[in-house]
C-alpha positions as CSV (number, residue, x, y, z in Angstrom):
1,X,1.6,-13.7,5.0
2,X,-0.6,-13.5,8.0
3,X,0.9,-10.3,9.1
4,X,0.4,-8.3,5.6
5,X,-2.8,-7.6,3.4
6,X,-3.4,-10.4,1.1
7,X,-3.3,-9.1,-2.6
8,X,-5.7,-9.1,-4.7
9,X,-5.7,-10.6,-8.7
10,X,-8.2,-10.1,-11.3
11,X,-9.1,-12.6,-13.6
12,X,-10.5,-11.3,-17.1
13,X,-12.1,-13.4,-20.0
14,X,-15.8,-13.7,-21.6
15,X,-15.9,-17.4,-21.3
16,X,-16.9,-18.4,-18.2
17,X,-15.4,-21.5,-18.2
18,X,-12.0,-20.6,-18.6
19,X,-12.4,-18.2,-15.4
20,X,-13.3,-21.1,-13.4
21,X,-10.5,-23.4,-14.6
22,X,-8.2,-20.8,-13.6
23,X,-10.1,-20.0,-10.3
24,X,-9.1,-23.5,-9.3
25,X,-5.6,-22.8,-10.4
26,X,-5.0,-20.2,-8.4
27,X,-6.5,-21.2,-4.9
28,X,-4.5,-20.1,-2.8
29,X,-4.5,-18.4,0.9
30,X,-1.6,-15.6,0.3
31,X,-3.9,-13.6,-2.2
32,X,-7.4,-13.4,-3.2
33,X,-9.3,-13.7,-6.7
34,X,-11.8,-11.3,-8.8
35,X,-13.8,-12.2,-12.0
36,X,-14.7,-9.8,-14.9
37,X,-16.4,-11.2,-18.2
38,X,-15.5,-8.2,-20.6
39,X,-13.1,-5.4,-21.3
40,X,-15.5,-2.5,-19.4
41,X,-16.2,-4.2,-16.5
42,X,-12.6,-5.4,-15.7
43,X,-11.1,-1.0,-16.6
44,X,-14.3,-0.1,-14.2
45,X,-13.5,-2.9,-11.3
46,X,-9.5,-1.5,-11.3
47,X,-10.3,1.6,-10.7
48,X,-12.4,0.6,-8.2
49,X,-10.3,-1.8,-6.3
50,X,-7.1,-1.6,-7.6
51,X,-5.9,-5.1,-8.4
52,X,-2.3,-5.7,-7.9
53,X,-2.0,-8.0,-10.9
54,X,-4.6,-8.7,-13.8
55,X,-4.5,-12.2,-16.0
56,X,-5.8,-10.8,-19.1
57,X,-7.4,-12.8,-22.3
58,X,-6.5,-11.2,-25.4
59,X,-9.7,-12.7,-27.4
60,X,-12.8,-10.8,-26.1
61,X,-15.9,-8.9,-28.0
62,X,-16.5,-5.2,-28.0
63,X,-13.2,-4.4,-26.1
64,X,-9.9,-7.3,-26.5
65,X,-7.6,-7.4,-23.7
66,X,-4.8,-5.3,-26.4
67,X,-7.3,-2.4,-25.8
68,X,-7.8,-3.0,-22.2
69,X,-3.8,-3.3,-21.5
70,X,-3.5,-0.2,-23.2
71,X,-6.2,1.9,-21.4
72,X,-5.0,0.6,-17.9
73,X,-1.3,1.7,-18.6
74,X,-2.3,5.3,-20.1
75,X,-3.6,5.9,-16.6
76,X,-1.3,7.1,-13.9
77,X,-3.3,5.7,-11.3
78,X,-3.1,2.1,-12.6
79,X,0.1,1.9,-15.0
80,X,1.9,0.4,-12.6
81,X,-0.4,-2.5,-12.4
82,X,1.3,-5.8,-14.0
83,X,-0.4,-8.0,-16.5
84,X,0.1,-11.7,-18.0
85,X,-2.0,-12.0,-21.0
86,X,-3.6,-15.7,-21.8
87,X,-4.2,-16.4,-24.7
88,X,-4.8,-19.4,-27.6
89,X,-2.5,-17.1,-30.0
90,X,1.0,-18.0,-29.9
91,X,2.5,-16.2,-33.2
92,X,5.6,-14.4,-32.0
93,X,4.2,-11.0,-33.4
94,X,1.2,-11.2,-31.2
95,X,3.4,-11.9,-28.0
96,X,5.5,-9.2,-29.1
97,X,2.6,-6.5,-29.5
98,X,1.5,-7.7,-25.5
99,X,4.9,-6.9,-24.9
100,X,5.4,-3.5,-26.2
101,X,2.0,-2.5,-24.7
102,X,3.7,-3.0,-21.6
103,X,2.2,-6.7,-20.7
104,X,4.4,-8.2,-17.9
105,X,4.0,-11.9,-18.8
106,X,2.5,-14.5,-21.8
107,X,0.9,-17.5,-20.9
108,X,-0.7,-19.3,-23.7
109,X,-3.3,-22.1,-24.2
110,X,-3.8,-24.5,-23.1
111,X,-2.3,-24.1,-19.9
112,X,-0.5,-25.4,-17.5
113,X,-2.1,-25.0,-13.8
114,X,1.5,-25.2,-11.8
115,X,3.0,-22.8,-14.1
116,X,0.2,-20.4,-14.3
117,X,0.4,-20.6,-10.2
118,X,4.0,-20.1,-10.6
119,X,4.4,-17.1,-12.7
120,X,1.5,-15.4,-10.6
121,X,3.3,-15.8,-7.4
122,X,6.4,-14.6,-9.0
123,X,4.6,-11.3,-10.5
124,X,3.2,-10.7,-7.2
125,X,6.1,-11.0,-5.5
126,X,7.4,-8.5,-7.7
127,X,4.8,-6.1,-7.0
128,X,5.2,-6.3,-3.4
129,X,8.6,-5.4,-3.3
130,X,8.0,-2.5,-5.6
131,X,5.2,-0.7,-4.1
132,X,7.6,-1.4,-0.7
133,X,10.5,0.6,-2.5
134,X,8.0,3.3,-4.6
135,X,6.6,3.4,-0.6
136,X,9.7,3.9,0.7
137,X,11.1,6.4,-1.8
138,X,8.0,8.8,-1.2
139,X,8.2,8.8,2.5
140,X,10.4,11.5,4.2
141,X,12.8,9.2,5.9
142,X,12.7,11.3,10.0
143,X,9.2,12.1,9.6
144,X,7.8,9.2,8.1
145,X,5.1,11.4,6.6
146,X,5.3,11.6,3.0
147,X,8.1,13.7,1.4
148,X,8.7,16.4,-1.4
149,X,9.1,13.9,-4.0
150,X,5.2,12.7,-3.5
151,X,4.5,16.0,-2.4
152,X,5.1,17.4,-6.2
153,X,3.5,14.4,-7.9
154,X,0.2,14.8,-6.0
155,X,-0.1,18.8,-6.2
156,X,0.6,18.4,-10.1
157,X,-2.6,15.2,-10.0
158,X,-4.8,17.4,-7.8
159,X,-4.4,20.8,-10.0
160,X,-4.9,19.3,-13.1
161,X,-8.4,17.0,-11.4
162,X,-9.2,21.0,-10.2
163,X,-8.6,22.7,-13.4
164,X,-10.7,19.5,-14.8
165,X,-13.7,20.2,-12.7
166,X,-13.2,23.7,-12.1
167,X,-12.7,23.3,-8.6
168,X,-11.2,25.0,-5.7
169,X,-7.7,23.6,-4.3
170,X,-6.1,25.4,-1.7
171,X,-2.5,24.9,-0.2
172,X,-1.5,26.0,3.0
173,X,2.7,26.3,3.4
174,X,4.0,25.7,7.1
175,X,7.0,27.0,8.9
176,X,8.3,26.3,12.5
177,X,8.8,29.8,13.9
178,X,12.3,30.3,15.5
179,X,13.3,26.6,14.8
180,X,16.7,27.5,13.6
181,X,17.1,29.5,17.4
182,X,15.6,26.1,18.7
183,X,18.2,23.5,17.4
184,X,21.2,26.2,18.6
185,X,19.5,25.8,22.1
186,X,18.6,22.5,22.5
187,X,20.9,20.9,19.9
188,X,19.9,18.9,16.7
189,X,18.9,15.5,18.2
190,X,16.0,17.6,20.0
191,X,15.3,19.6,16.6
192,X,14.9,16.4,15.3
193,X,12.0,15.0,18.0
194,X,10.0,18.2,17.5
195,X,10.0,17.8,14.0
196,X,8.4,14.6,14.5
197,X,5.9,15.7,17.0
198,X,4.8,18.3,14.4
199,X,5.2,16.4,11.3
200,X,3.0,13.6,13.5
201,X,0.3,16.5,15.4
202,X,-0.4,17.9,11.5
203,X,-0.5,14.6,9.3
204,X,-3.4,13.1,11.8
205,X,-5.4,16.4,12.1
206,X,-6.3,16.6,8.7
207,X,-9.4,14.6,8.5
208,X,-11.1,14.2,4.7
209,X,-9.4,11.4,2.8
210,X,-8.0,13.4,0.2
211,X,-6.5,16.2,2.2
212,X,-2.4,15.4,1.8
213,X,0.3,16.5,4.2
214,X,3.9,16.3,3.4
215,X,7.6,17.4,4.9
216,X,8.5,20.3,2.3
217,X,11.9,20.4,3.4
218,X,13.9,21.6,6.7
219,X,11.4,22.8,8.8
220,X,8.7,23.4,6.6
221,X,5.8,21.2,5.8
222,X,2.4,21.5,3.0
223,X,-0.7,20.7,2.8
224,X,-3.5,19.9,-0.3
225,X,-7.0,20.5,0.5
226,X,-8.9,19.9,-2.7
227,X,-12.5,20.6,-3.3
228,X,-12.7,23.4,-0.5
229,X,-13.4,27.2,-0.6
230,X,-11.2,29.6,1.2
231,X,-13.4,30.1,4.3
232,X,-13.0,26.6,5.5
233,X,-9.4,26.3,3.8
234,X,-8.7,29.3,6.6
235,X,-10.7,27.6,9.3
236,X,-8.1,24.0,8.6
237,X,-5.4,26.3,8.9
238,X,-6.2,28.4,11.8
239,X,-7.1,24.7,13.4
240,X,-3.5,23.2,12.6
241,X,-1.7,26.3,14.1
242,X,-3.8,26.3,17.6
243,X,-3.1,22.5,17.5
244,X,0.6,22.9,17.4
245,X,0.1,25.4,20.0
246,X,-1.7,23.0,22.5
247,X,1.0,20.4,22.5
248,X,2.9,23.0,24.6
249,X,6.2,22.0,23.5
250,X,8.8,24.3,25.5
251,X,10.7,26.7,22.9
252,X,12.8,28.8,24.7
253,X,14.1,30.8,22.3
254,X,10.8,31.7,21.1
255,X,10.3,35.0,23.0
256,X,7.1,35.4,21.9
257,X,5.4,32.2,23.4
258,X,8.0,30.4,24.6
259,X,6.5,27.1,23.0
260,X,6.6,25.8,19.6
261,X,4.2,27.4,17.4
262,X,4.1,27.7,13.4
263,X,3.4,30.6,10.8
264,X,1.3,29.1,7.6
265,X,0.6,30.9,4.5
266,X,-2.6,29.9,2.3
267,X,-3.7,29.9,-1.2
268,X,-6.7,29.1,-2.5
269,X,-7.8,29.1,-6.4
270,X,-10.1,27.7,-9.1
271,X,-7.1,26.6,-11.9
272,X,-7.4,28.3,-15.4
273,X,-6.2,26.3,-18.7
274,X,-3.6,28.8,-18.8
275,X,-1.8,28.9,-15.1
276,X,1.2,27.1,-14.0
277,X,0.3,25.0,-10.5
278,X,3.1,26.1,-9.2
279,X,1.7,29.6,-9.2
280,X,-0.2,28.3,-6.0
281,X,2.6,27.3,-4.3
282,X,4.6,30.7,-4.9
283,X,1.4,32.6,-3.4
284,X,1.1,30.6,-0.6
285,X,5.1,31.2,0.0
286,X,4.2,34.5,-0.5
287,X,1.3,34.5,2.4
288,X,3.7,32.2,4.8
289,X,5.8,35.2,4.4
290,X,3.9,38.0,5.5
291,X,2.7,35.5,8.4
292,X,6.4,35.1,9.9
293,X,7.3,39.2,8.9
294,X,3.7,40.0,10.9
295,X,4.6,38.4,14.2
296,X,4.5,35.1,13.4
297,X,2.1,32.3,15.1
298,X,-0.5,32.9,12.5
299,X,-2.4,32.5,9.5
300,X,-2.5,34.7,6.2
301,X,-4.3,34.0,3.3
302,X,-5.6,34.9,0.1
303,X,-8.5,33.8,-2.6
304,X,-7.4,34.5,-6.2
């Protein structure tokens, strides 16, 4: 495992004795080990780090590990995380409540090390193989930026964080002027290059963290900008056209320029308890419009 990131498992129980016993079980050089001593500190250290599997005792004051299963699978962001409860309960009901909670495995007490090892290995296993496919369903297959399908999921996570905070979020919707004109004249296989110089140019010039840049569909692409006002949500845009422009890439049947430009159309709201998100979308769609019917090459905008 040399050549991938080693994954990371949390260990969680209030007796410190156990977490060292199964420290020493699970030594190992393909993935690393974490410690939490109670209920709150292991929910505050996931969301933190973002363990990809959590050994979980079910006995623990103030918070038991039924309560913290249930709290770490009511949260999008960490639901897919697996866990193997340990226990000293063995009564069929009890295995059957970590069950329906959504626990992956059971291990009771006393344990044994090789086993414990063994069903870790195999869980992680399984996790690696499904983030690779959840990865590769979410990533636009020519682009290799992300696609619609993480596209939607992210707007919906970001309006609802806005309309939580009362926030801005702004959208900007991108269009490849003429590129219909340009796959006629240079043929598909070409079409298809310049989509990924594009696709490539925009996904590395957006700079914050939490700015997101996905293939729409066809020619089109989007980006989130949370947490911005519309002034510098303009600015962003105005940047990403003039740095399409700069790469120069010949368009001749693009009588305007006769290179590769884009027309984007930008939205930028505070969310109201009462709007749909994709009522930013449409008015970005709206503004991409008026861009491409205005001469194309540029930005238009609105704050609403």
């Amino acid at each position: 495992m040399s050549d991938q990131k080693k994954q990371l498992v949390l260990l969680v129980d209030d007796v410190p004795k156990n977490l060292q016993l199964l420290g020493t079980a699970l030594k190992s050089e393909d993935f690393t080990v974490a410690f939490a001593t109670n209920g709150k500190t292991a929910i505050e250290y996931i969301h933190k780090k973002m363990p990809d599997l959590v050994l979980l005792d079910i006995m623990m004051p103030e918070m038991d590990g039924y309560e913290v299963c249930k709290r770490i699978k009511e949260d999008t962001k960490t639901m897919h995380i697996p866990i193997i409860f340990i226990t000293a309960m063995s009564d069929a009901d009890d295995e059957y409540r970590g069950f329906e909670l959504g626990g992956a495995d059971y291990i009771t007490k006393p344990f044994n090390s090789k086993l414990v090892k063994a069903r870790v290995e195999c869980q992680l296993r399984l996790k690696r193989k499904t983030d690779l496919l959840e990865k590769l369903s979410s990533i636009d297959g020519l682009t290799e930026i992300p696609n619609r399908r993480q596209f939607d999921e992210i707007f919906a996570n970001e309006w609802a964080r806005a309309r939580r905070a009362q926030s801005n979020i702004s959208l900007i919707l991108i269009d490849i002027d003429f590129f219909k004109q340009y796959n006629d004249h240079y043929g598909h296989a070409a079409g298809d290059k310049c989509l990924q110089k594009v696709s490539k140019t925009l996904h590395n010039s957006v700079k914050r963290p939490s700015d997101f840049v996905a293939r729409y569909g066809g020619e089109e692409f989007v980006v989130i900008l949370p947490e911005i006002d519309h002034d510098s949500a303009l600015l962003i845009a105005n940047q990403l056209k003039d740095t399409i422009s700069q790469l120069e890439l010949p368009h001749e049947a693009n009588q305007l320029s006769g290179y590769v430009t884009i027309s984007l159309g930008l939205a930028t709201t505070i969310p109201q308890n009462d709007q749909r998100h994709e009522i930013l979308l449409e008015t970005a769609d709206k503004y991409l419009y008026d861009a491409k019917s205005s001469g194309r090459n540029q930005v238009k905008g609105i704050l609403f």
